[in-house]
RODO-2510 file (C-alpha; in nm, 4 decimals, decimal comma):
residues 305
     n   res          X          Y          Z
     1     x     0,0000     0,0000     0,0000
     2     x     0,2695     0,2421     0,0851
     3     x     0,4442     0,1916    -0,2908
     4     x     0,1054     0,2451    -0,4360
     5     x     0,0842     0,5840    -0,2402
     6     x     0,4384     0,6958    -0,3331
     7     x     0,3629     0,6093    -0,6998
     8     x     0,0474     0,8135    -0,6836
     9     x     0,1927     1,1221    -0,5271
    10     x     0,4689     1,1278    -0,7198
    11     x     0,4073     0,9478    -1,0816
    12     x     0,6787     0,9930    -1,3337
    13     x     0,5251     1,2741    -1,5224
    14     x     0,5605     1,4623    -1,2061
    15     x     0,9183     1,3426    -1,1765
    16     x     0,9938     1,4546    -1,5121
    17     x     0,8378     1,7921    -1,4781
    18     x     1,0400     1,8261    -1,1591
    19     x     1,3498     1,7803    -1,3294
    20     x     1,2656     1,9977    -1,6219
    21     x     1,2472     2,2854    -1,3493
    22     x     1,5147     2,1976    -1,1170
    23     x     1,7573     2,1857    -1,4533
    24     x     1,6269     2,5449    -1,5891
    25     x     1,6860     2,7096    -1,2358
    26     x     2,0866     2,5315    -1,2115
    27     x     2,1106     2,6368    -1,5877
    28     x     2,0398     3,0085    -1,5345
    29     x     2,1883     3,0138    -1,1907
    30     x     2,4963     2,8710    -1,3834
    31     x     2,5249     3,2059    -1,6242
    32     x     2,4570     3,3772    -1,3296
    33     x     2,8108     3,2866    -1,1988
    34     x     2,9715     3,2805    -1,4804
    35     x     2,8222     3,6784    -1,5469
    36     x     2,9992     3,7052    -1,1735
    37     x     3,3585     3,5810    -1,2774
    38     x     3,3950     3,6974    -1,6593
    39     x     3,2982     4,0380    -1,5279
    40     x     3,6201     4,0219    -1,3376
    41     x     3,8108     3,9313    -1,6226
    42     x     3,8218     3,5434    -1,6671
    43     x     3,7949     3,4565    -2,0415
    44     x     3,5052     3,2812    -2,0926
    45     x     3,7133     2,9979    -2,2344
    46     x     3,9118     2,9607    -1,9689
    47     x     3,5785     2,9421    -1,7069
    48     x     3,4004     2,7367    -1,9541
    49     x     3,7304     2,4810    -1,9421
    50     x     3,7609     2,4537    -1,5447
    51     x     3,3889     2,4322    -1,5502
    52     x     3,3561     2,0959    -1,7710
    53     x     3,7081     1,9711    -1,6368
    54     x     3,5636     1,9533    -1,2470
    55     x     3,2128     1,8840    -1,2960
    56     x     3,3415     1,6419    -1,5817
    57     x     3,6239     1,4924    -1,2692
    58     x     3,3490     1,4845    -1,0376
    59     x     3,0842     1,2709    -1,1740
    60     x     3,3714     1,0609    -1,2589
    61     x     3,4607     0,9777    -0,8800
    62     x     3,1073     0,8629    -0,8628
    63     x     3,1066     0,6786    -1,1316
    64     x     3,0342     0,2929    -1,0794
    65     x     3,2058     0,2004    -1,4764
    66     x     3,4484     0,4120    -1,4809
    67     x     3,6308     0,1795    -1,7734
    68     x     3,3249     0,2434    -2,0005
    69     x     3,4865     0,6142    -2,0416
    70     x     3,7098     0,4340    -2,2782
    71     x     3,5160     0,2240    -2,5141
    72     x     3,5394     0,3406    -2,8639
    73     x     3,1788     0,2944    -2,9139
    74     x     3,0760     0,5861    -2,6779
    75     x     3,3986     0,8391    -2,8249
    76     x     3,1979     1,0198    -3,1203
    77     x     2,9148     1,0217    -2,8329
    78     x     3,1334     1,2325    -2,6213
    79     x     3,2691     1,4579    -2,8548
    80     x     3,0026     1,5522    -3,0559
    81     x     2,7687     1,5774    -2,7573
    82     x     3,0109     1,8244    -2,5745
    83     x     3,0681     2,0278    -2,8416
    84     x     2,6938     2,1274    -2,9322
    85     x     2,5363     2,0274    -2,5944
    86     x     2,8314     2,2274    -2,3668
    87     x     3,1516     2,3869    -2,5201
    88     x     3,0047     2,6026    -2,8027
    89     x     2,6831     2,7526    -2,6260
    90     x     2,8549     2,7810    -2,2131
    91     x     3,1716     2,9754    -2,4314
    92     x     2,9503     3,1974    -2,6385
    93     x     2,7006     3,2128    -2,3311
    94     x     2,9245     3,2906    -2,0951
    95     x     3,1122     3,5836    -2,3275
    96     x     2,7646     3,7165    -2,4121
    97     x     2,6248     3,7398    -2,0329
    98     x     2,8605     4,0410    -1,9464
    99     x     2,7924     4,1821    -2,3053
   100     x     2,3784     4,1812    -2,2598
   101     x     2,3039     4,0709    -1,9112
   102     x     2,1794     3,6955    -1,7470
   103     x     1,8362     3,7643    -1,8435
   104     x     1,8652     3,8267    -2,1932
   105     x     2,1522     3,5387    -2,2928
   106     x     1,9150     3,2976    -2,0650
   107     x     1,6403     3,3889    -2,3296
   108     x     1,9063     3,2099    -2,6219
   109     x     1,8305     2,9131    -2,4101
   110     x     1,4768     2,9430    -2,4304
   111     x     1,4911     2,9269    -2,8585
   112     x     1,5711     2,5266    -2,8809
   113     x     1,2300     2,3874    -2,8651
   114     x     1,0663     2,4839    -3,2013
   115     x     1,4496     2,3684    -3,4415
   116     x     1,4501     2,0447    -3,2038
   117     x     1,0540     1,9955    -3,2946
   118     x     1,1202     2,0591    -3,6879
   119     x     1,4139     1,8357    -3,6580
   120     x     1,2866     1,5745    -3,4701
   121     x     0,9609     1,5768    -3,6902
   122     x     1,1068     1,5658    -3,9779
   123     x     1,3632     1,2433    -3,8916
   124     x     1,0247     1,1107    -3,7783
   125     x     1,0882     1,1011    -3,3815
   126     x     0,8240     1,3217    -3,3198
   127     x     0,4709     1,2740    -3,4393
   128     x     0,3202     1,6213    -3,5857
   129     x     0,0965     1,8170    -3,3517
   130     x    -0,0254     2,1866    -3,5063
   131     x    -0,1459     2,2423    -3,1165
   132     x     0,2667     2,1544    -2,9996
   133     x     0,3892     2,3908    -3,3245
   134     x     0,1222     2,6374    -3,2231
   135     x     0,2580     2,6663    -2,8703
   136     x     0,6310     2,6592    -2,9772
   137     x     0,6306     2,8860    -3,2091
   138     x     0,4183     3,1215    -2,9301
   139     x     0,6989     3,0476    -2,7235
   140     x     0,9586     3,1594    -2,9934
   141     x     0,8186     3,4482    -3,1300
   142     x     0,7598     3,6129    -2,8131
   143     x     1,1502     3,5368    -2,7272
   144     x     1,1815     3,7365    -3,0286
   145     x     0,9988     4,0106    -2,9213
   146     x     1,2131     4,0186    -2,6062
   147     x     1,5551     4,0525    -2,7987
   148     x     1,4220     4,3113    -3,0137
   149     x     1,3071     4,5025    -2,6517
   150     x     1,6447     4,4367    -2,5347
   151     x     1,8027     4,5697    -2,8045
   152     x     1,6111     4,8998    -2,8090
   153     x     1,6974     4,8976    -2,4307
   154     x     2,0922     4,8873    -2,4899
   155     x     2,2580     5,1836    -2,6228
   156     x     2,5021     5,1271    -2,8913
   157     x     2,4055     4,7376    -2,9336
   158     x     2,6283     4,5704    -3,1240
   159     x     2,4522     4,3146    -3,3695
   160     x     2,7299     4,0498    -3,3753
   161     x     2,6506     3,9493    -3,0110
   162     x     2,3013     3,9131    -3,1128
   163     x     2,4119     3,7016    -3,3830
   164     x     2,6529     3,5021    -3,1721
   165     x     2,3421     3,4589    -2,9294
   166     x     2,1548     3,2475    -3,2277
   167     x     2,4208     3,0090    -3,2646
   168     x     2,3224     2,8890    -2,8974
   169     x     1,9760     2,7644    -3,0234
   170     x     2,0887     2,6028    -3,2941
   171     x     2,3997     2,4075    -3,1225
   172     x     2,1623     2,2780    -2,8033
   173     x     1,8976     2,1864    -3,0904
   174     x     2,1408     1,9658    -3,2721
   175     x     2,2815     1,8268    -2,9535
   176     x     1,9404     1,7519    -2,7666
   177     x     1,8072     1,5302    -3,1034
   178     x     2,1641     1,3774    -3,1309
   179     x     2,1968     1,2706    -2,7842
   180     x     1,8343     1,0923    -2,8103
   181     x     1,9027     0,9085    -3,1329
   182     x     2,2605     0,8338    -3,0737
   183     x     2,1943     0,7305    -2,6718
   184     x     2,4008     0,4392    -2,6187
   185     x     2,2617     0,1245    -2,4505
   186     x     2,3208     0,0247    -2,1066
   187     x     2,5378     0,3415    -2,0049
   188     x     2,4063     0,5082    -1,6894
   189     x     2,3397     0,8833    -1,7417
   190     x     2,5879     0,9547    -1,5037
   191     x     2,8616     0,8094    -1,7062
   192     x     2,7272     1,0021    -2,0184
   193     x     2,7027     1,3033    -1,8285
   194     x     3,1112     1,2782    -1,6817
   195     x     3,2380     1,1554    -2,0508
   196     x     3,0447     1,4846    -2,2154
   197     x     3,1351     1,6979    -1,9674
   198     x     3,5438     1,5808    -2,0136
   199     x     3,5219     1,5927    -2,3757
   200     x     3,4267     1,9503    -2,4000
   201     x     3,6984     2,0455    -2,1459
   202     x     3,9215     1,8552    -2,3813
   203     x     3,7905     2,0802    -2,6870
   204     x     3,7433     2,3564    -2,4951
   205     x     4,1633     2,3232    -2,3035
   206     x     4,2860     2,2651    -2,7079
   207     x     4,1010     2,6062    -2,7835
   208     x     4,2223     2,7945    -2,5784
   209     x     4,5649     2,6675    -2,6766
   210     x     4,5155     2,7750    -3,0222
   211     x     4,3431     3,0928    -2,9359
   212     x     4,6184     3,1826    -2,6985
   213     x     4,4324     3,1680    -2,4018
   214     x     4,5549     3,1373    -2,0572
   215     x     4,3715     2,8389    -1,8939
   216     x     4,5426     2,9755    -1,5527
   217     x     4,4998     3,3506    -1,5660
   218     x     4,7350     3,5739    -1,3732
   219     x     4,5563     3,7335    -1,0518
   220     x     4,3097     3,4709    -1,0153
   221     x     4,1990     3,5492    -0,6513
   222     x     4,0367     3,3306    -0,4106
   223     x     3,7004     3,5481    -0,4801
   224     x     3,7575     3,3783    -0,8330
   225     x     3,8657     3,0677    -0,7458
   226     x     3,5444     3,0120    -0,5342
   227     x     3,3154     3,1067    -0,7955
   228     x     3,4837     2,8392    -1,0180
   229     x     3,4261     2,5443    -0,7767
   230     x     3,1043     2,6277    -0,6911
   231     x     3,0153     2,6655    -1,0462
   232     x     3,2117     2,2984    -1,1262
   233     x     2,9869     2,1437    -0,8565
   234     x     2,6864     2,2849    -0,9821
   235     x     2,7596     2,2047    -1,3803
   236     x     2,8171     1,8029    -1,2119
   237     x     2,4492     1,7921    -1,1019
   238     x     2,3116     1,9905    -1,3821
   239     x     2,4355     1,7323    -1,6375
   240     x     2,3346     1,4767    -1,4354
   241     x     1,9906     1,5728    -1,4132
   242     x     2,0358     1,6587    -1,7382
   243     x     2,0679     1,3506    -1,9060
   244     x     1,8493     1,1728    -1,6307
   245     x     1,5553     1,4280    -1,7801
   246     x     1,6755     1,3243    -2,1462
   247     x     1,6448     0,9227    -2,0626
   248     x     1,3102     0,9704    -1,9410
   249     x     1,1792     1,2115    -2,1583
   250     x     1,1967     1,2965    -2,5806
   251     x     1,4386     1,5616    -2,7906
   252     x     1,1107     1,8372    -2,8292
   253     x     1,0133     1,8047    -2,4122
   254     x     1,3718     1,7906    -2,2895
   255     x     1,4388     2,1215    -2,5495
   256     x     1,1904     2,3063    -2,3116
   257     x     1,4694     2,3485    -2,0731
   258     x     1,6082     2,6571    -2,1982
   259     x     1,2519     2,7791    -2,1534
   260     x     1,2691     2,7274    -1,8120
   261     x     1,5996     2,8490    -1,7981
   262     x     1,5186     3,1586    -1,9328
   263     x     1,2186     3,2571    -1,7052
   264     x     1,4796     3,1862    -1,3934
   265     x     1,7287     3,3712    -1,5929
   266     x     1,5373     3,6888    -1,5726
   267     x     1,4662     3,6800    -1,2401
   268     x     1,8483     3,6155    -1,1277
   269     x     1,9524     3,8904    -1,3383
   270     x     1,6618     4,1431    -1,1579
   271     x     1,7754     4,0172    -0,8176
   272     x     2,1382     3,9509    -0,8296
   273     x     2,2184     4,1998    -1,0906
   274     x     1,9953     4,4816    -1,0263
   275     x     1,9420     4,4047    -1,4282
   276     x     1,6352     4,6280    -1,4940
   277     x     1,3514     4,5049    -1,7414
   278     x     1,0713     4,7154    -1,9286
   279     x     0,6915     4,5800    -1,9216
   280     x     0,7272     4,4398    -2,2645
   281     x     0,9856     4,1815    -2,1627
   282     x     0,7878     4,0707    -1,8673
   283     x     0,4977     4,0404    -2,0862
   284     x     0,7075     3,8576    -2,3555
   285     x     0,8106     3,6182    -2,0690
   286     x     0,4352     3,6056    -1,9685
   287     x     0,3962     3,4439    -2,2738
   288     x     0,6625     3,2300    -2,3618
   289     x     0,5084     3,0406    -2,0258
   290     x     0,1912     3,0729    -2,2026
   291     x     0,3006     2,9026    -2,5476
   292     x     0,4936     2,6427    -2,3534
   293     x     0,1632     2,5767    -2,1681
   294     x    -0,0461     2,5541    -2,5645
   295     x     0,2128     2,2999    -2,6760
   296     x     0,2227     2,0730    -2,3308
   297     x    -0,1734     1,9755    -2,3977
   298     x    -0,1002     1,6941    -2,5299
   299     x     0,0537     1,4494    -2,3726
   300     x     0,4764     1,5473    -2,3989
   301     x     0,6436     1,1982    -2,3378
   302     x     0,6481     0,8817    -2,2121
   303     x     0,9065     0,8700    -1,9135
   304     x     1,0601     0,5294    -1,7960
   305     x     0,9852     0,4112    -1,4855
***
């Protein structure tokens, strides 16, 4: 009797839902720091390298199969899920939160869902549902409508960051089908998670090599130092939940996170960053909930047990 009650207060959808919003608040908390340590001078790559490399180290420790790291089968896994799921979007993210605030680069986040519905739709992994593209592209357009207010709100914007923003969309779109078609059997997510997470600090360490980059910057203060922990520790359990939301959910829900990300992102930004707002964003975020609402009426995925 006492299983049947846990099952019906908390049934899988609820689980899933849970991690969808747990995920979107680390995610936007996440730019948050990183707004609080590249404003002091860290290059993004160099955060975005330390990031991966301990949350990457840490999941690692608690690993049960560690030796699975080094099958072949799960290499192209790695790599091309850290680059478009992690290294490009955190690098660009992270250079773009001191250049337009945490609110507004949280709102890239929110863009994935409609490109990861068209994608996923189109390799036939997704059945088609006008109410779901209704709601999405809702959700999108009025993300649109809040860069444009942001843009009128900064003065001497410079359209290349808005640009670099898009690529963030498009990169966590291609990673969040890829990862769902190319998820490899019998791996734990928190395996997947710790190999990711080391591959892009692997990209991300040759990189900044090439680029010239220090990866240990001179004057790094304990101030710093802290940030960059805390922020390793956090990345470790947002992957992990991450991919846990991924194996129990599909490419077009899991996309949602940046969504949810965003909506946190704005609020972080008002009360960390004294980042001020006008009513038109607040409305635009009003209904981005709104059109993720529209496209959640029918029923979003079929989580595992």
């Amino acid at each position: 009797m006492i299983a049947s009650m846990q099952r019906s207060l908390f049934p899988p959808q609820a689980a899933v839902w849970g991690l969808l919003l747990a995920n979107g608040f680390l995610i936007a908390l996440m730019l948050a720091l990183a707004k609080a340590a590249t404003s002091q001078g860290m290059p993004a790559v160099t955060y975005a390298f330390w990031q991966t490399l301990i949350a990457g180290s840490v999941l690692l420790v608690f690993s049960q199969k560690r030796r699975s790291l080094l099958e072949r089968r799960l290499s192209c896994y790695f790599l091309i899920s850290g680059l478009t799921g992690i290294a490009v979007p955190n690098v660009i993210g992270f250079y773009l939160v001191t250049k337009l605030g945490a609110g507004f680069t949280g709102i890239m986040y929110a863009l994935p869902p409609i490109f990861t519905f068209l994608i996923a739709t189109g390799m036939g992994l997704e059945k088609r549902s006008w109410i779901k593209l209704a709601g999405l592209s809702i959700a999108v357009i009025a993300c649109a409508w809040i860069v444009l207010q942001r843009h009128s709100e900064i003065s001497s914007p410079n359209l290349l960051w808005f640009a670099m923003g898009l690529i963030i969309p498009a990169m966590l779109s291609i990673g969040n089908v890829y990862r769902s078609v190319a998820w490899p059997d019998a791996v734990k997510p928190m395996v997947l998670a710790a190999g990711t997470l080391l591959a892009s600090a692997m990209t991300l360490g040759l990189f900044a090599g090439l680029a010239g980059t220090p990866i240990f910057p001179v004057g790094t203060g304990s101030y710093l130092l802290g940030i960059v922990i805390l922020q390793g520790l956090l990345t470790a359990l947002t992957y992990l939940c991450a991919f846990e939301l991924q194996r129990r959910s599909n490419p077009v829900f899991y996309s949602q996170l940046g969504a949810v990300a965003a909506m946190f992102g704005l609020l972080i930004g008002v009360i960390w960053f004294n980042e001020r707002y006008s009513v038109g964003i607040w409305l635009g975020a009003l209904v981005v909930i709104l059109g993720l609402r529209i496209s959640n009426r029918t029923k979003p995925t079929s989580p595992e047990t």
